[in-house]
C-alpha positions as CSV (number, residue, x, y, z in Angstrom):
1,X,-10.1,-4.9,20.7
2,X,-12.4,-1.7,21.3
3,X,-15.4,-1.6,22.0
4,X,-18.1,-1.5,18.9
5,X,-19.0,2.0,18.2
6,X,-16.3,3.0,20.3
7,X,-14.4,6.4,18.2
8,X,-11.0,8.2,18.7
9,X,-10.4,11.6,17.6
10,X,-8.0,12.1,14.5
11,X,-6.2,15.0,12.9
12,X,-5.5,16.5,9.6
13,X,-2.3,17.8,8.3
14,X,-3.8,19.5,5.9
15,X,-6.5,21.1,7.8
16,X,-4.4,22.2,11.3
17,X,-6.7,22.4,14.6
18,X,-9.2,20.2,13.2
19,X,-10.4,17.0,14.3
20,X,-13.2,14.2,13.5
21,X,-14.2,11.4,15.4
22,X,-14.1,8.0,13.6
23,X,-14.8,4.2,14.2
24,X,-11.7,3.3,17.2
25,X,-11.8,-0.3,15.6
26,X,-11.0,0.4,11.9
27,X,-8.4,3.1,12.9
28,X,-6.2,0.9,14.8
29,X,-6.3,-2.0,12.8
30,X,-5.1,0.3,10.0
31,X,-2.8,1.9,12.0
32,X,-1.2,-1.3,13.2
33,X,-1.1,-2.7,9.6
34,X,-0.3,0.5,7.7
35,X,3.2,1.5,10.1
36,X,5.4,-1.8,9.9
37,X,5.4,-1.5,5.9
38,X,6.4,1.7,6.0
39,X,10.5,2.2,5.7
40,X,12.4,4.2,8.1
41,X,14.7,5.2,5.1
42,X,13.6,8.0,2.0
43,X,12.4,7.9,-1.1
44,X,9.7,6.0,0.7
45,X,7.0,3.8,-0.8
46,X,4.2,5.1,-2.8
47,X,0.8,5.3,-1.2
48,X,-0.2,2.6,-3.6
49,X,2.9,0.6,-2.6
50,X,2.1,1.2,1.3
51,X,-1.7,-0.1,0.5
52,X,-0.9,-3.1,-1.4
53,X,1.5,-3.8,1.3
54,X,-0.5,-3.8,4.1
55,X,-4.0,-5.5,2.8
56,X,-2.9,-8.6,3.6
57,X,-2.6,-7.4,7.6
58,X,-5.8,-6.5,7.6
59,X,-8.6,-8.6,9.1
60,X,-10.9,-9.7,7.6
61,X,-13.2,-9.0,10.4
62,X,-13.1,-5.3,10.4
63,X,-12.0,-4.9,6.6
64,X,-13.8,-8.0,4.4
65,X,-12.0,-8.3,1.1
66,X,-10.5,-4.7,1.7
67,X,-13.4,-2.7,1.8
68,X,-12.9,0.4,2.5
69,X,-9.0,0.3,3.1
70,X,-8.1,3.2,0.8
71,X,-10.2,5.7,2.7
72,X,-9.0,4.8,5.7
73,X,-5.5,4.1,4.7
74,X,-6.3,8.4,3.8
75,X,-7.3,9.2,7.4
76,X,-4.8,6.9,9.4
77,X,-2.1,8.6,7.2
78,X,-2.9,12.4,7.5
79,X,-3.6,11.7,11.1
80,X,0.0,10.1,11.5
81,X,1.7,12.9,9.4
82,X,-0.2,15.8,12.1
83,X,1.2,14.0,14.6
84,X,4.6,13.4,13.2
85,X,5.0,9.7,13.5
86,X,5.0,9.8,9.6
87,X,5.8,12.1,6.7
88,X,6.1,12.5,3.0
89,X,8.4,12.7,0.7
90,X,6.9,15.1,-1.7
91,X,7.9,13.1,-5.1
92,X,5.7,12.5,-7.8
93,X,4.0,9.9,-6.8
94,X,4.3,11.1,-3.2
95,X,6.2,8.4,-1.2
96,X,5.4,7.7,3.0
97,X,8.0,7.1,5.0
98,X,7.9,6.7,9.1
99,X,10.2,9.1,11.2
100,X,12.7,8.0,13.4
101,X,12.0,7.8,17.2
C-alpha cells in the first residue's frame, strides 16, 4: 500500500489535457475493485451495476461502509476511459465495459 498522503495524477475524458492530483490510496483500491467486474463483452453494465458490484471489494479500511465510492468510482472511471483501458457504450443508462488488451 502507498504511502498516506501519497497522490497520482488522473485524467479526464471529458476534459482532454487536464489532470488533478488525488489521494494514491483510494485510487487504486478502486481501480483494483472497479476493473475485474467490468465485462470484456458489450452492452456492458450500468454504472450502477459496476458500483454495486464492486463495494463488496472495497476495504473497509480506505472506504468504511462505502463512503465515498460513487465519487471515486466517477474519477477512477473517466481516468480509465482517457487512457483507454475502459470505454462506454453510450446506451441509456450508459453501460462500462473494459477493452481488450
Amino acid at each position: 500500500m502507498s504511502e498516506p498522503g501519497s497522490k497520482i495524477v488522473v485524467e479526464n475524458i471529458n476534459t482532454p489535457h487536464r489532470t488533478e492530483r488525488v489521494d494514491r490510496v483510494k485510487y487504486t483500491a478502486m481501480r483494483e475493485a472497479l476493473l475485474p467486474v467490468l465485462p470484456t463483452t458489450l452492452p456492458g453494465i450500468t454504472v450502477a451495476e459496476a458500483k454495486s458490484a464492486l463495494l463488496e471489494h472495497l476495504s473497509e479500511d480506505v472506504f468504511p461502509g462505502g463512503t465515498k465510492a460513487g465519487w471515486w468510482l466517477k474519477t477512477v472511471q473517466l481516468d480509465l476511459e482517457a487512457k483507454g483501458l475502459i470505454a462506454r457504450n453510450p446506451t441509456k443508462p450508459m453501460r462500462l465495459y473494459r477493452c481488450k488488451p
